[in-house]
VOGU-3710 file (C-alpha; in Angstrom, 3 decimals, decimal comma):
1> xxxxxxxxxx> -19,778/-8,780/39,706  -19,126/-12,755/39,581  -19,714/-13,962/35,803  -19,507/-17,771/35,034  -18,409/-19,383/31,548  -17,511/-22,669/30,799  -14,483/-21,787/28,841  -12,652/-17,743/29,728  -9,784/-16,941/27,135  -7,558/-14,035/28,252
11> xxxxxxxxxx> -6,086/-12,214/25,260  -7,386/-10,817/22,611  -4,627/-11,259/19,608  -5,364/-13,375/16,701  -4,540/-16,845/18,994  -7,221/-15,598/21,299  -9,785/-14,568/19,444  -9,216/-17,918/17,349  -9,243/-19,932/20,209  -12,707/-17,919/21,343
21> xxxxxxxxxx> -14,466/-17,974/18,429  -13,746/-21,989/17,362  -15,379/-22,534/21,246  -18,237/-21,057/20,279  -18,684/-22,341/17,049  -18,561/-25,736/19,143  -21,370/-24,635/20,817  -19,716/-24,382/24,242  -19,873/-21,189/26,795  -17,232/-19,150/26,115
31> xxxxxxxxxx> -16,209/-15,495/27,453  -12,819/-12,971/26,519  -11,167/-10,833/28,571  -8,738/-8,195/27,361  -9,497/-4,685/25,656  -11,245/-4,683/22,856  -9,955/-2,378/20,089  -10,640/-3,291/16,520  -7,781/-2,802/13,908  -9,322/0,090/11,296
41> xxxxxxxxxx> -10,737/-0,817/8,179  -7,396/-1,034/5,417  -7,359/1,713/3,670  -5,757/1,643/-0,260  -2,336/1,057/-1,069  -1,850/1,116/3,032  -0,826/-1,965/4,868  -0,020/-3,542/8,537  3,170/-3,328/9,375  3,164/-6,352/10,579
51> xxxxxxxxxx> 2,402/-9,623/7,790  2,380/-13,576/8,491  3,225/-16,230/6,135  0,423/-18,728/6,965  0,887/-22,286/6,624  -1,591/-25,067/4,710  -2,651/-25,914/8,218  -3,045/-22,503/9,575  -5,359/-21,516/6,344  -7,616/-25,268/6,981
61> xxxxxxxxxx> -8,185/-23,960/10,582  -9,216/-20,462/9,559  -11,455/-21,716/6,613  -12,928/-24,079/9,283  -13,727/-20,844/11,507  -15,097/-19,640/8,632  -13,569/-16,115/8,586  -10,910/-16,815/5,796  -13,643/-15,677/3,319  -13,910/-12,666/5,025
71> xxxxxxxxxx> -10,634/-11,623/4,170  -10,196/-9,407/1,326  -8,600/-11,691/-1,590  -6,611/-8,773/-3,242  -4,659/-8,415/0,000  -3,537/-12,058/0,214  -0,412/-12,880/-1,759  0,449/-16,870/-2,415  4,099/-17,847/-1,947  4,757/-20,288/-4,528
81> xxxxxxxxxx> 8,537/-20,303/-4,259  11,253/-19,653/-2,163  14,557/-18,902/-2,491  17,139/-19,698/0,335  20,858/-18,602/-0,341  23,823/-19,307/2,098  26,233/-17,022/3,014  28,606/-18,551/0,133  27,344/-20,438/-2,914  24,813/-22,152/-0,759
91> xxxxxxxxxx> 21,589/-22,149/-2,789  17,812/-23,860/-1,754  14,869/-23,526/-3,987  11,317/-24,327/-2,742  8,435/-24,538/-4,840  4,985/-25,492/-3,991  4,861/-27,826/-7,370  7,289/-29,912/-5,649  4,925/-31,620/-3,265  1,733/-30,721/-6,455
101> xxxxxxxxxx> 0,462/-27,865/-3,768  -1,031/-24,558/-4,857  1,127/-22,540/-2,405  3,695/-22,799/0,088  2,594/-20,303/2,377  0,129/-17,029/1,954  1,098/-13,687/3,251  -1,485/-12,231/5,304  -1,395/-8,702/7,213  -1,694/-9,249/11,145
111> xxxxxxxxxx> -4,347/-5,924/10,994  -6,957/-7,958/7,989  -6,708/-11,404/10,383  -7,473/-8,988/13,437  -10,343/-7,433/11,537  -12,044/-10,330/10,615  -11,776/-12,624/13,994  -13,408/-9,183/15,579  -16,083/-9,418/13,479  -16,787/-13,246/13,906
121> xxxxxxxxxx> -16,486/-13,151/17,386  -19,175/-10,395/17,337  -21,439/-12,560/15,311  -21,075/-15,632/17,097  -22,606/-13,734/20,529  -19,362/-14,177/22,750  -19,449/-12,473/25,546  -16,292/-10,166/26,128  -15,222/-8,111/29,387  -13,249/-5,340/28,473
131> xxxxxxxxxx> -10,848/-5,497/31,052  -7,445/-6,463/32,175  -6,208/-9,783/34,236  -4,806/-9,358/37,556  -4,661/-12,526/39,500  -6,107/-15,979/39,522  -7,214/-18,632/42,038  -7,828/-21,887/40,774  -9,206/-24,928/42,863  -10,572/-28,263/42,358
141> xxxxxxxxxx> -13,895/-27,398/40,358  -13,100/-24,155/38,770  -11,188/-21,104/38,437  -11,500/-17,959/39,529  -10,413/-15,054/37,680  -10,088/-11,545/39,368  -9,663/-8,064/36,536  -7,920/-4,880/37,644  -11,628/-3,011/38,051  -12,526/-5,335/40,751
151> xxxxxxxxxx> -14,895/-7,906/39,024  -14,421/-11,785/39,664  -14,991/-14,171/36,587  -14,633/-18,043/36,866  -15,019/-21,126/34,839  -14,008/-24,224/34,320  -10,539/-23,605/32,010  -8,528/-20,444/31,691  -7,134/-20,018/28,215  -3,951/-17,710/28,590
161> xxxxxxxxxx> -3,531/-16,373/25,602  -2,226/-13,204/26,544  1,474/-12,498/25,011  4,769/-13,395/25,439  4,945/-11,559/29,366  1,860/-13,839/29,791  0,413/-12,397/32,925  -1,567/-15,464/33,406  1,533/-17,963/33,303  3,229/-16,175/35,463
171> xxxxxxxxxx> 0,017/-15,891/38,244  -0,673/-19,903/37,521  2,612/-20,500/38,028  3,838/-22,555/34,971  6,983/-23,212/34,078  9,001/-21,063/31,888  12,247/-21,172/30,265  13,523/-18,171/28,240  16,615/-17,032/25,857  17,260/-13,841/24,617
181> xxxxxxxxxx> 19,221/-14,033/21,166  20,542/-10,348/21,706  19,333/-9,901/18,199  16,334/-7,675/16,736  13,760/-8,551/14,060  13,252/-5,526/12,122  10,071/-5,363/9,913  9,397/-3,095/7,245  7,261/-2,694/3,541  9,744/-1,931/0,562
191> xxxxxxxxxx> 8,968/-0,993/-3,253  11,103/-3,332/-5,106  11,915/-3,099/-9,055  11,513/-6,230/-10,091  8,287/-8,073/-9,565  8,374/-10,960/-7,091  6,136/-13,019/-9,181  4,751/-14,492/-5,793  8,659/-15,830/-4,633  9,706/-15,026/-0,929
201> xxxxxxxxxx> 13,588/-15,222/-0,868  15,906/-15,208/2,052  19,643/-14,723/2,512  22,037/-15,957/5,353  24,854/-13,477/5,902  26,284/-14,550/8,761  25,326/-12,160/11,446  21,818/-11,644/10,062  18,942/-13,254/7,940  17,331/-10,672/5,556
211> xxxxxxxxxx> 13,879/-12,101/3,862  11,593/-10,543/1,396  8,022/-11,887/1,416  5,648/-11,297/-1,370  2,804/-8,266/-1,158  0,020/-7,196/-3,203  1,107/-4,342/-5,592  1,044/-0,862/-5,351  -0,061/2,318/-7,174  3,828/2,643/-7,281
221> xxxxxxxxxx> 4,622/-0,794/-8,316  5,490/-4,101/-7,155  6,172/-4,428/-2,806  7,771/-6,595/-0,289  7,857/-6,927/3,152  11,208/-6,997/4,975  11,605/-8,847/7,739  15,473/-8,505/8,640  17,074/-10,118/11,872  20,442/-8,331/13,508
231> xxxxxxxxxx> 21,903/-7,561/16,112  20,229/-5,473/18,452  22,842/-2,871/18,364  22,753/-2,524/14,626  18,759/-2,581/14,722  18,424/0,470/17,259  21,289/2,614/15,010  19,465/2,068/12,425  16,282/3,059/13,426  17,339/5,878/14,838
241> xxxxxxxxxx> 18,526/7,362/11,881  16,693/9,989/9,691  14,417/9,013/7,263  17,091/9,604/3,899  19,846/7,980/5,893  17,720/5,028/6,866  17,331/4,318/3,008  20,477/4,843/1,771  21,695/2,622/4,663  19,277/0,087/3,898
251> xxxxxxxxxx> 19,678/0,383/-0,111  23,723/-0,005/0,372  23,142/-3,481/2,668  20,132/-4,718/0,549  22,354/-4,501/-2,255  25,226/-6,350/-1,402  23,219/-9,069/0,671  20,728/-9,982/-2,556  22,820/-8,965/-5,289  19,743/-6,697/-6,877
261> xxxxxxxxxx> 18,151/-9,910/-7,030  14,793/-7,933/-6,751  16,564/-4,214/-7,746  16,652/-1,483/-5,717  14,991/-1,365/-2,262  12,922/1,365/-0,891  11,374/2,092/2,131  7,357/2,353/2,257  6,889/1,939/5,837  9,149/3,127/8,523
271> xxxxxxxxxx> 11,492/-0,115/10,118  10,297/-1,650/13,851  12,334/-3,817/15,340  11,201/-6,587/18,218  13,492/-8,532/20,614  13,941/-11,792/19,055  13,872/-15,145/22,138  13,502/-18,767/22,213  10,879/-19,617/25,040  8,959/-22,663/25,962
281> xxxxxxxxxx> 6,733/-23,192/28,484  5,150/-26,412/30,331  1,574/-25,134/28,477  -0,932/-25,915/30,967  -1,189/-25,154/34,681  -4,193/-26,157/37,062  -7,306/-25,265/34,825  -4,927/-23,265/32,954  -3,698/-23,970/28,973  -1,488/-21,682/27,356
291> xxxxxxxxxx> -1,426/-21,009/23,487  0,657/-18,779/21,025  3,238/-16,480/22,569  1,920/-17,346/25,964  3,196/-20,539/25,762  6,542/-20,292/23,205  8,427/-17,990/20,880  11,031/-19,125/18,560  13,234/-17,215/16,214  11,387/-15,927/13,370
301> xxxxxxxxxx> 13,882/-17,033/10,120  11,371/-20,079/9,370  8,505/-17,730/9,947  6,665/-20,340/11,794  5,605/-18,367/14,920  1,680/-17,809/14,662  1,703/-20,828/13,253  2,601/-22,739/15,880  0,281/-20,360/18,186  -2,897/-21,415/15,370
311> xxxxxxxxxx> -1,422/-25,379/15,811  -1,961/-24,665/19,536  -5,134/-23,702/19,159  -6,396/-26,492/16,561  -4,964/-29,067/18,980  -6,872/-27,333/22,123  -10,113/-27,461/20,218  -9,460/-30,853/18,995  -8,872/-31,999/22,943  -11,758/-30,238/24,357
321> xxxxxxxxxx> -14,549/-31,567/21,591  -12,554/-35,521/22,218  -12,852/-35,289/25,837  -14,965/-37,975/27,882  -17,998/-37,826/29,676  -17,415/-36,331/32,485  -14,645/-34,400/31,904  -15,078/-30,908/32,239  -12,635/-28,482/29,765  -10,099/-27,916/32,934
331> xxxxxxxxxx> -10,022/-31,373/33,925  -6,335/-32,330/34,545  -6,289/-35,211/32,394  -7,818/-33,099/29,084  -5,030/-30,676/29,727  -2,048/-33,162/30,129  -3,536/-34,715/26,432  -3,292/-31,312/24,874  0,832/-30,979/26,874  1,690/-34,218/25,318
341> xxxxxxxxxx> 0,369/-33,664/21,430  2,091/-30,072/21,677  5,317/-30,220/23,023  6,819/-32,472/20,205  6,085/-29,864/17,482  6,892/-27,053/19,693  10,252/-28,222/20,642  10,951/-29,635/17,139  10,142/-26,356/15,661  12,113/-24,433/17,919
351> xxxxxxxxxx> 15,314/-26,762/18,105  15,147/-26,479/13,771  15,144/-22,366/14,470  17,801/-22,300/17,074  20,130/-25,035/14,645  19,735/-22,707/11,732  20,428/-19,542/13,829  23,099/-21,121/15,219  24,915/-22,871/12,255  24,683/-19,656/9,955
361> xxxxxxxxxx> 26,169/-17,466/12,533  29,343/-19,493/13,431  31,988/-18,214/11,625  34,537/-21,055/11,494  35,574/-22,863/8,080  34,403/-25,754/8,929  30,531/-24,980/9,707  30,226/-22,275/6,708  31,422/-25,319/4,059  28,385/-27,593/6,175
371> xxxxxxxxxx> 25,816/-24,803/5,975  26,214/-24,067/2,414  27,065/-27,379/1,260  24,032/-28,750/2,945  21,629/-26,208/1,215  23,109/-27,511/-2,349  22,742/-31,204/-1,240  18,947/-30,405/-0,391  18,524/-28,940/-3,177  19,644/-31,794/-5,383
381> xxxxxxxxxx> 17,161/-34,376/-3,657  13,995/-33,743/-4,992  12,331/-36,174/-1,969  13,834/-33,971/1,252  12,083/-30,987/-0,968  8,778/-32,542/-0,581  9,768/-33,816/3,312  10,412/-29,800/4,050  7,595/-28,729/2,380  5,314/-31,432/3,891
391> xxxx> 6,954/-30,786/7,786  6,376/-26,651/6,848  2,401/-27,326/5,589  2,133/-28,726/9,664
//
């Protein structure tokens, strides 16, 4: 079988589908490839494991798409503050009043924004193989895209946005640069005592960053979710331990990292822990453009990844519908416009990550008085406040 689209998007995560369905809301020919298993409808007082905190500009692309609506309200929590504390008396607070914004951020599950792309992408007619990318072959007027059961699809620009192994960058050949930070980030849902009252906090400890983002409530109460990075050997021990020990471990840390700021901790969910990498890519190849974890990863403290993946995709979208006449979606010089207005916020993203990572885990003198005293200085200058929450809003 040979199938022709203008526009093929391999992957079928949230960037994908995204990507996918703001094509066809365009109007344009668009096909997906990639196996096509919709998250299960959320059941009560039963989330994802795995939540996002979406940006201003992440939420204006999704209303655009028109599935934010879809999502169900009650499981969408606002973060209107947040608290950042230093490994000393370092202390940052964040609220969204500070730049006259309604939220900072809004915690989403990864399963609810799966559901409802699924759904769209149904709606809008695009046409999906359920299959799996094996090689590529692209020349001068298109690209030609061979699956593992033998079928050959081509078209005129390959979207990879197929995961962090990327299959399809490493077949088109595009440069790739990667930097393991021997750490784990270990995600998890905890009952907490004291309500959150819509306030994410994080703490810097030195040889880990332990955040609490804001969730709907429970039958039992308020909820967080944990998202804690260590180092990887601390991450597997503690995985590996039984369910009691796991809490008692985690309720001795939690308490002397926060301080009971929210009380006690406990464990809803079991923890799952994920290699944690700073990666960049060159984005496009020929008739190839990467997006999301395809084309970058960068450490999670600012919690900025999907983001950036949803910024790629804005900016691809934005390219594609600017493009002259006569310039098909693969054309060379389309792509290199969508390289150039992405690499600046990728890098700048991603060298902000790596600083932070970097300054909070040294362990002279001289950088723990910087980090901390730096966090108290920011905090004293009302105008960097609205800068930071401006730069975060994309």
């Amino acid at each position: 079988m040979n199938t022709h689209s203008s526009i093929l998007v391999c992957g079928t995560g949230i960037a994908g589908l995204a990507c996918a369905l703001g094509v066809a809301r365009a109007g344009r020919p668009v096909a997906i490839l990639g196996p096509r298993t919709p998250p299960p409808v959320p059941e009560h007082d039963a989330y994802h494991p795995r939540v996002y905190a979406l940006s201003p500009a992440s939420r204006a692309l999704l209303e655009h798409l028109g599935v934010w609506r879809l999502m169900d309200a009650r499981r969408i929590t606002p973060v209107e503050t947040m608290e950042i504390y230093g490994d000393a008396d370092g202390f940052l607070d964040l609220s969204a009043w500070h730049d006259a914004r309604q939220a900072l951020a809004w915690i989403v599950e990864s399963g609810e924004l799966e559901r409802v792309l699924h759904q769209a992408v149904q709606v809008m007619g695009v046409t999906w193989h359920e299959d799996r990318f094996a090689s590529l072959h692209a020349s001068a007027d298109e690209i030609r895209v061979h699956t593992e059961a033998g079928h050959v699809l081509s078209a005129r620009l390959l979207v990879g946005a197929d995961g962090a192994r990327s299959p399809v960058r490493l077949a088109a050949g595009v440069t790739h640069r990667y930097a393991p930070y021997g750490d784990q980030g270990v995600v998890a849902h905890v009952d907490i005592e004291i309500p959150h009252q819509n306030r994410a906090c994080q703490w810097f400890t030195g040889d880990s960053v332990f955040a609490l983002l804001p969730m709907p409530d429970t039958d039992q109460g308020p909820q967080a979710s944990l998202v804690w990075s260590m180092p990887h050997g601390q991450a597997m021990a503690w995985q590996a331990l039984g369910a009691d020990a796991r809490q008692q471990w985690l309720a001795s840390r939690a308490l002397a990292i926060t301080g009971a700021r929210l009380g006690r901790l406990r464990l809803r969910t079991p923890p799952r822990g994920f290699a944690l990498t700073l990666e960049y890519s060159d984005m496009v190849g020929q008739r190839v453009a990467l997006v999301g974890d395809a084309a970058h990863r960068v450490h999670p403290l600012a919690g900025q990844g999907l983001n950036l993946g949803l910024g790629d995709v804005q900016t691809l979208l934005q390219v594609l519908a600017g493009r002259e006449a006569g310039h098909d979606p693969g054309d060379r010089r389309v792509l290199a416009r969508y390289r150039r207005r992405r690499l600046e916020p990728v890098y700048a993203m991603g060298f902000v990550t790596d600083g932070l990572h970097r300054l909070f885990g040294a362990h002279c003198a001289p950088a723990a008085w910087i980090r901390n005293q730096g966090l108290r200085l920011v905090d004293d200058l009302p105008f960097i406040k609205r800068h930071l929450i401006r730069a975060a809003a994309g």
